[in-house]
C-alpha positions in Angstrom: 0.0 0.0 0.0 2.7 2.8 1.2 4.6 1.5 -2.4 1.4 2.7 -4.6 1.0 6.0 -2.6 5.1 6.9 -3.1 4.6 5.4 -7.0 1.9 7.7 -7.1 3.4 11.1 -5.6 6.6 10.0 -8.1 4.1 10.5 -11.0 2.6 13.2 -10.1 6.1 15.1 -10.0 7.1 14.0 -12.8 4.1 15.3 -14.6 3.9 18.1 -13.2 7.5 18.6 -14.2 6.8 17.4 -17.9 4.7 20.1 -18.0 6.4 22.7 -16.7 8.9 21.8 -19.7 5.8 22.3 -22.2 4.8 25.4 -21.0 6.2 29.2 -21.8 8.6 31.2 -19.4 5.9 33.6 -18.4 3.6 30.1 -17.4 6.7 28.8 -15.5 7.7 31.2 -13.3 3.4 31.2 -12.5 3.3 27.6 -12.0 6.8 28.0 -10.1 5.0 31.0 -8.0 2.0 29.1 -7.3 3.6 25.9 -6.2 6.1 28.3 -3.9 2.9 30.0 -2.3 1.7 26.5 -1.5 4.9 25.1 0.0 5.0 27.9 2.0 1.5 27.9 3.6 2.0 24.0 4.2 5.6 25.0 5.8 3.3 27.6 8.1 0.1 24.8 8.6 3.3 22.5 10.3 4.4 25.1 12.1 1.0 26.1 13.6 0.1 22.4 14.6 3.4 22.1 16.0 3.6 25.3 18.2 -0.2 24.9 19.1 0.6 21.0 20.6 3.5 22.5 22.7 1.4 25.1 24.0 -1.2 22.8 24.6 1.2 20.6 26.4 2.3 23.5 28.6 -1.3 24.4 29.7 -1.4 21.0 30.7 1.7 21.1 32.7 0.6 24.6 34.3 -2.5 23.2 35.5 -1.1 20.3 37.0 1.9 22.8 38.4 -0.9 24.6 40.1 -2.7 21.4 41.5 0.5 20.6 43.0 1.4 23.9 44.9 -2.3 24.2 45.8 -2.0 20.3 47.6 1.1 21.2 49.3 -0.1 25.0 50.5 -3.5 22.9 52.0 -0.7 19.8 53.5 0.7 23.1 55.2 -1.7 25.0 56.1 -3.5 21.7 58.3 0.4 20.2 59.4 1.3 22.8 61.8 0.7 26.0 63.0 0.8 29.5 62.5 1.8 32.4 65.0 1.7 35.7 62.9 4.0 34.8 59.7 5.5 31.8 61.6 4.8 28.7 60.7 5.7 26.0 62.9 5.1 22.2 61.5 3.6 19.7 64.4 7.0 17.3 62.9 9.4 19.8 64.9 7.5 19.7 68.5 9.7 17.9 70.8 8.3 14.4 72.2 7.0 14.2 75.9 10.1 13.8 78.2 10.5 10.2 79.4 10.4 10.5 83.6 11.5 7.0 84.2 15.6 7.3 82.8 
């Protein structure tokens, strides 16, 4: 199947380029214009999809960023405890004294 499609594409160059031989100068370079113009706005469509999947990809990674600060600021917020701007995690508090040693 992929051998027909690249048989096919072959042709078609090749005709087109058999014509391009046929015609005048002033046809060429309008053929040669028209198939620039057309290379170019396929160059631009591939680098629109291309650009538009990376930004997607880093709305993606932003919003999952965010989740991740927002889990650890709420961790935080009920771990410890806050005096002013102090925060003091219930992990530093010393454990009760042992009275027997």
């Amino acid at each position: 199947m992929l051998e027909r499609v690249f048989a096919v594409f072959a042709l078609a160059v090749c005709l087109l380029l058999l014509v391009r031989l046929g015609v005048g100068a002033r046809r060429r370079h309008r053929i040669d214009a028209a198939l620039s113009r057309a290379a170019l706005r396929l160059r631009r469509l591939a680098w629109g999809l291309r650009h538009w999947r990376e930004s997607r990809r880093a709305a993606r990674q932003a919003a999952r960023a965010a989740r991740v600060a927002d889990a650890a600021i709420r961790r935080a917020r009920e771990r410890g405890d806050w005096d002013g701007n102090v925060y003091r995690p219930k992990s530093f508090r010393k454990p009760p004294r042992d009275k027997m040693h």
